[in-house]
C-alpha positions as CSV (number, residue, x, y, z in Angstrom):
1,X,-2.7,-5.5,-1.4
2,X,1.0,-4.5,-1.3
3,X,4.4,-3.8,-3.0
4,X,7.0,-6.2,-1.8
5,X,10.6,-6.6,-2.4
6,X,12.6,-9.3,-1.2
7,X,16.1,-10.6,-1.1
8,X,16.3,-7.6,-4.3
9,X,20.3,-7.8,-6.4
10,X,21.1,-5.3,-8.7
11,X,24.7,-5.9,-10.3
12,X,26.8,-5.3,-13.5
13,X,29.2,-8.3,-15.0
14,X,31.9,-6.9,-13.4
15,X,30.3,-5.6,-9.2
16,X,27.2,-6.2,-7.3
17,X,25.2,-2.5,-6.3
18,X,22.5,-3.5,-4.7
19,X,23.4,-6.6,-2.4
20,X,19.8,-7.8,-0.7
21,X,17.4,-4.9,-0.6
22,X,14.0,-5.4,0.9
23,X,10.4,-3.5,1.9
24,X,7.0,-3.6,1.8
25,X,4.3,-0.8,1.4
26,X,0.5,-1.5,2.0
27,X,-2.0,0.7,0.0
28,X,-2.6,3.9,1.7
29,X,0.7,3.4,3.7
30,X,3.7,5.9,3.4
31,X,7.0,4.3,3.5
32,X,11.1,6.0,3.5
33,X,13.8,4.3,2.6
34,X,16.6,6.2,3.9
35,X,20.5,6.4,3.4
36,X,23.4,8.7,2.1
37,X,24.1,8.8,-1.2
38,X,25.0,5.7,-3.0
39,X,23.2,3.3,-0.9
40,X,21.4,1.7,-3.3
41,X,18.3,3.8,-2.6
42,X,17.3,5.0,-6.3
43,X,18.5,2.6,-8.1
44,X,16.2,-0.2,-6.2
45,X,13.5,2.1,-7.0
46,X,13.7,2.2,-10.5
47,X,14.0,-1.6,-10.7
48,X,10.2,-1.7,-9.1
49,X,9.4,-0.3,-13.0
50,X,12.0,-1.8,-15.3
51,X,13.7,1.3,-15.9
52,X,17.0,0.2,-15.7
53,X,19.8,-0.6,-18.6
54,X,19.9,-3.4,-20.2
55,X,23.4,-4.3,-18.8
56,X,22.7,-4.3,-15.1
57,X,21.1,-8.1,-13.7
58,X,17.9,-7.6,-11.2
59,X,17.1,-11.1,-9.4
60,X,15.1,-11.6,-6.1
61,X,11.4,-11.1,-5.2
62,X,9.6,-8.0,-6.8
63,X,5.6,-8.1,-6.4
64,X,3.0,-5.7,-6.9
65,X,-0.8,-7.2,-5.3
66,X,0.3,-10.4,-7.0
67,X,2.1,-9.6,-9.8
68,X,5.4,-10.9,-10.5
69,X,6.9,-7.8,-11.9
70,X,10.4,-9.1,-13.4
71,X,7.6,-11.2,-15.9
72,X,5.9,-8.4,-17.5
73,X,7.1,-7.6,-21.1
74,X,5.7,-5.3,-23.4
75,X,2.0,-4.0,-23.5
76,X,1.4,-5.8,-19.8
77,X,4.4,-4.0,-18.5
78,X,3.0,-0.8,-20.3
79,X,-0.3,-0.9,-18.5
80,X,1.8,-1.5,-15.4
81,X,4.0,1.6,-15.5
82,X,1.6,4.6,-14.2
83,X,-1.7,2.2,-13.7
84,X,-0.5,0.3,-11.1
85,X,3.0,2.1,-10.1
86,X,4.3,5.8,-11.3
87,X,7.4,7.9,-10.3
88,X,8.1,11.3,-8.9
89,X,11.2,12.2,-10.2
90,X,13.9,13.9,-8.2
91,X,14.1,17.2,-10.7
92,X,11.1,17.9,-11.9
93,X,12.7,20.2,-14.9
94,X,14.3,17.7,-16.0
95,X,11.3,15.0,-15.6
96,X,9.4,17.7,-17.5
97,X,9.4,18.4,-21.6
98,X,10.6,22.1,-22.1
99,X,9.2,22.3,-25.4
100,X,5.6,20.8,-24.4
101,X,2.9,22.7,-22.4
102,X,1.7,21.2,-19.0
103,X,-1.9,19.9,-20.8
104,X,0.1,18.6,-23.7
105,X,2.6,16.7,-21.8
106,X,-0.3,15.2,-19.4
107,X,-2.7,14.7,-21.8
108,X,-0.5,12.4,-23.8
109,X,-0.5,10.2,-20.3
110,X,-3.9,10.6,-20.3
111,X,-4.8,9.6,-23.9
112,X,-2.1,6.8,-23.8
113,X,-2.9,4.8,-20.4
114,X,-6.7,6.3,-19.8
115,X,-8.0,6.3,-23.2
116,X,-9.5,9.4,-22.0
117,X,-11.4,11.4,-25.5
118,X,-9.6,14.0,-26.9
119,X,-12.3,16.7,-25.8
120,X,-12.2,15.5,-22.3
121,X,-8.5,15.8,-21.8
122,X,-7.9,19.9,-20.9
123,X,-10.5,19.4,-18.0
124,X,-9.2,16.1,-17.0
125,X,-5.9,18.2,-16.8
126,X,-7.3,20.9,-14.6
127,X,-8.9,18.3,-12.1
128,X,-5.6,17.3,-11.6
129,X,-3.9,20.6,-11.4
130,X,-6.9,21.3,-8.9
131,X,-6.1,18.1,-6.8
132,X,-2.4,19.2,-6.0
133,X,-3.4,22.4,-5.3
134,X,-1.8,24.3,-8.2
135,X,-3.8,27.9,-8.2
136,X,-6.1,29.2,-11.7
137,X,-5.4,25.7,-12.5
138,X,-7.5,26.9,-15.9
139,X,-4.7,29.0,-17.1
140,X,-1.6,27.1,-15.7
141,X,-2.6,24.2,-18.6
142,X,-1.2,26.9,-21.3
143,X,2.3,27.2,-19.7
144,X,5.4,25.5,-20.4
145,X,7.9,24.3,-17.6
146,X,10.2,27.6,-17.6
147,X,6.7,29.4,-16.4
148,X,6.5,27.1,-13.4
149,X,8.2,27.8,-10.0
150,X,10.3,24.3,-8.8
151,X,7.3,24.0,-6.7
152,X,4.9,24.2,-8.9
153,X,6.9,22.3,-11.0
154,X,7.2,19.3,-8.8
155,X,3.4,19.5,-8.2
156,X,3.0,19.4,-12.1
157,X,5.2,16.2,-11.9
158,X,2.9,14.4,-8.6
159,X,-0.3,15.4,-10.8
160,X,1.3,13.5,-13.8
161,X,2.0,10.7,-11.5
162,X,-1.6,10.5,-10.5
163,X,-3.3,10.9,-13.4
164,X,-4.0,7.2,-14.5
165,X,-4.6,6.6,-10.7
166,X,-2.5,4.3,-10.0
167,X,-2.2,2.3,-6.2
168,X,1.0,2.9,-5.0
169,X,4.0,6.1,-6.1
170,X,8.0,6.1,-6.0
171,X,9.0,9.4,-5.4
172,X,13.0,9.5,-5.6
173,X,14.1,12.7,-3.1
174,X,11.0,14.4,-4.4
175,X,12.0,17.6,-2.3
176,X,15.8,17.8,-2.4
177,X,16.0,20.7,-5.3
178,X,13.3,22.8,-3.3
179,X,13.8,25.3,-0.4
180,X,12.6,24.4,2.9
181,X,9.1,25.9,3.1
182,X,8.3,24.0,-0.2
183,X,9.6,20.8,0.6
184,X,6.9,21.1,3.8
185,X,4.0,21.9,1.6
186,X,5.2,18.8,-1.1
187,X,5.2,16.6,1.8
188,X,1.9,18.0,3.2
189,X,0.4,17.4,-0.5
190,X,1.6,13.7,-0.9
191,X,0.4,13.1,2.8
192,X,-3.1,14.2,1.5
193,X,-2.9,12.2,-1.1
194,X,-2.3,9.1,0.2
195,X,-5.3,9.6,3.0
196,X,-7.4,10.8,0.3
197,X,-6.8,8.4,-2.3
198,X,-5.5,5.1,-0.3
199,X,-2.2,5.7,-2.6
200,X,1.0,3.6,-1.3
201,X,3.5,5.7,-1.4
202,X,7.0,4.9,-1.1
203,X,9.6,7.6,-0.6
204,X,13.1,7.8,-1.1
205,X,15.6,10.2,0.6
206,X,18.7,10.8,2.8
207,X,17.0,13.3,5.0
208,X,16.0,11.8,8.3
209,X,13.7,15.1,9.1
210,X,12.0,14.4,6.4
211,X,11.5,10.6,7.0
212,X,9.9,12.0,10.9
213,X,7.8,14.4,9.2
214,X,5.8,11.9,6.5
215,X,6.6,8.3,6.8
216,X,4.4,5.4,9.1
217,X,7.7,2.9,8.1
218,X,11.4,3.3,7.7
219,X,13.5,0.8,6.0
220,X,17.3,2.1,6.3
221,X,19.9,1.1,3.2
222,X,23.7,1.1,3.3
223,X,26.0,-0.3,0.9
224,X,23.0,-2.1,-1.1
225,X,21.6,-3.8,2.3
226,X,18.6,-2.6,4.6
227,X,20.1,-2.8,7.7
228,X,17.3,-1.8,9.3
229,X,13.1,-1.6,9.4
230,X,10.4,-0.8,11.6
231,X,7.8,2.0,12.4
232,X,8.9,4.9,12.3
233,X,8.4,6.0,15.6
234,X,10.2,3.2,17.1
235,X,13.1,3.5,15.0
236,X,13.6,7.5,16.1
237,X,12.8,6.6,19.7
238,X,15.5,3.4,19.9
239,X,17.5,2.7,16.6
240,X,18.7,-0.5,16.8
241,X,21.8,-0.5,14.3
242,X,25.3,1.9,14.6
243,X,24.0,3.3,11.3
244,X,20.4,4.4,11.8
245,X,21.8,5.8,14.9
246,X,24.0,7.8,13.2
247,X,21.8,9.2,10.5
248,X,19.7,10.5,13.4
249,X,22.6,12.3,15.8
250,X,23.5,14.0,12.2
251,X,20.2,15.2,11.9
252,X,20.1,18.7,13.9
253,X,16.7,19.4,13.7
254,X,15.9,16.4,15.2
255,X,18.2,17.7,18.3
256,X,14.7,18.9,20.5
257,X,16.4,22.3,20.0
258,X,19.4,21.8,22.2
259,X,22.8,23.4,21.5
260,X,25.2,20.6,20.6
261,X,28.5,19.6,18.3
262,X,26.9,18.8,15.0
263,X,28.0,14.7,14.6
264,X,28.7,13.2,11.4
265,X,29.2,10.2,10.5
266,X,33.3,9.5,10.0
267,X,34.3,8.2,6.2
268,X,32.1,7.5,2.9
269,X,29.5,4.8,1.9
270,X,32.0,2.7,-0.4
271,X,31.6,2.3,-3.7
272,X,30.2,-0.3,-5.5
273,X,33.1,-2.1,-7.0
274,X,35.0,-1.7,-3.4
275,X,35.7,-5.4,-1.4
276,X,34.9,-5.2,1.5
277,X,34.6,-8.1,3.8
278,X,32.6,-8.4,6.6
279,X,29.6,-6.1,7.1
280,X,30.4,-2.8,5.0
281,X,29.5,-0.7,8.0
282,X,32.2,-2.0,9.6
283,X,35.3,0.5,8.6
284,X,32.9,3.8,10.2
285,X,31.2,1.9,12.9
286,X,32.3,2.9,16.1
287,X,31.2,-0.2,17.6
288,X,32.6,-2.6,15.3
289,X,33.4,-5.8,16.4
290,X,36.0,-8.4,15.0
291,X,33.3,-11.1,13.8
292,X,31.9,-7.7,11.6
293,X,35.4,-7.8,10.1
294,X,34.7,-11.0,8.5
295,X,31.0,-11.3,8.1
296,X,28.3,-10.2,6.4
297,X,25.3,-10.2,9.4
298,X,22.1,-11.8,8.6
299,X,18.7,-9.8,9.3
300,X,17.5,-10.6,12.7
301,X,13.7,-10.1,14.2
302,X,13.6,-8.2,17.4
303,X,9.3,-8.2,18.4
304,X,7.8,-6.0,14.7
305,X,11.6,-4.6,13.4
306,X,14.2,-5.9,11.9
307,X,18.0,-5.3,11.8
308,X,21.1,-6.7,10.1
309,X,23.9,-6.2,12.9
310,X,25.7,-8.3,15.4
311,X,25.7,-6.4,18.3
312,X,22.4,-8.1,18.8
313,X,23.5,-12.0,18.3
């Protein structure tokens, strides 16, 4: 039982955005992708449930325990969405109707997907308040989103996500707008809830402290490629590709504590509609080579990881 991508293109009429994407998250497994902004992160995440305009072209390999998910149409891709696979948003105010109370706005989930009776819905609603930890769950039901802290906000929006129980969550930067001592707790929560519930959960962000602090896998995007995947704790202890590398030296609590120049990574992930030839890395690499001038690696296995670079050909 798994989510798999494969060999995933995203692209417009006119530019390519995602270029060949790929991952896999087993139930009860917690998976990063990780990248700066504009890597294609997001935007590979929404594809997973449809939810992109009509204008942009998805092709390549998108399952879900079996199911071809670029099939589904209408009522089956209906029961899909929040069943099978739901979303964590990145704001949770704006995921959130201002003018609906928190049992409203669940409830309608509820009523929708669950079939859940109308009588059963406000304490359906507080079991789920109760499961992410949200305190006098009883009287929280009653408030509107302005009420709510961000936190409690964005535990609002992980309760919404599990209410039709479904096997596996996309949660896009699901602690970015949150102070730090939050963001732990959010983490902590989803952690539980995958144990507690066998819930895949796949997480997207650019923060590499993050990524040590919740994930069992990495997969690492630039440009609209994964250039990299493997367990976590392999990939912190020996990073295999310039990039990943990179993402961890700018990373200062990741630093053991030591005093050091902050590092950054020289130059911007390039747009979309950019040319580049050779591997896009290439232009901020500082161990670019003149075959990554003029071509696009291929993924290479090294033992259980993979990597897209040619220092290693």
């Amino acid at each position: 039982m798994s989510l798999i991508v494969e060999n995933l293109s995203i692209r417009t009429n006119q530019f390519q955005i995602v270029k060949d994407a790929f991952f896999k998250v087993e139930k009860g497994e917690r998976v990063a992708v990780v990248g700066e902004s504009g890597s294609g992160k997001s935007i590979t995440a929404l594809s997973i449930l449809k939810l992109l305009p009509e204008n942009l072209k998805v092709s390549g390999k998108i399952e879900v325990d079996g199911t071809n998910v670029n099939s589904l149409k209408g009522e089956k891709l209906r029961k899909f969405r929040w069943n099978k696979v739901s979303m964590v948003f990145q704001d949770p105010s704006a995921s959130l109707n201002p003018l609906m109370k928190i049992k409203d706005q669940m409830g309608e989930a509820l009523l929708y997907h669950k079939k859940v009776e109308k009588k059963e819905v406000d304490k359906k609603v507080v079991e789920l308040l109760r499961l992410v930890e949200i305190p006098e769950p009883e009287e929280r039901i009653n408030a509107y989103p302005h009420h709510l802290s961000g936190g409690l906000k964005q535990r609002v929006a992980i309760a919404m996500a599990l209410a039709c129980n479904p096997d596996y969550i996309l949660a896009d930067e699901p602690t970015t707008a949150l102070d730090v001592t939050v963001q732990s707790k959010i983490l902590e929560l989803l952690e539980k809830l995958s144990i507690k519930k066998s819930t895949g959960i796949l997480l997207i962000t650019h923060d590499m402290g993050v990524v040590a602090e919740f994930s069992q896998k990495v997969f690492v995007m630039y440009a609209g490629y994964t250039v990299e995947a493997g367990k976590t704790e392999d990939i912190f202890k020996s990073p295999l590709h310039p990039y990943t590398k990179g993402l961890i030296e700018c990373s200062p609590i990741l630093n053991g504590g030591k005093k050091r120049k902050l590092f950054y990574i020289p130059g911007n992930v390039p747009e979309p509609s950019e040319k580049i030839i050779g591997c896009p890395f290439h232009p901020r690499c500082p161990e670019a080579k003149e075959i990554c001038r003029r071509n696009i690696p291929p993924i290479l296995e090294i033992n259980d990881r993979k990597v897209r670079c040619f220092l290693y050909f």
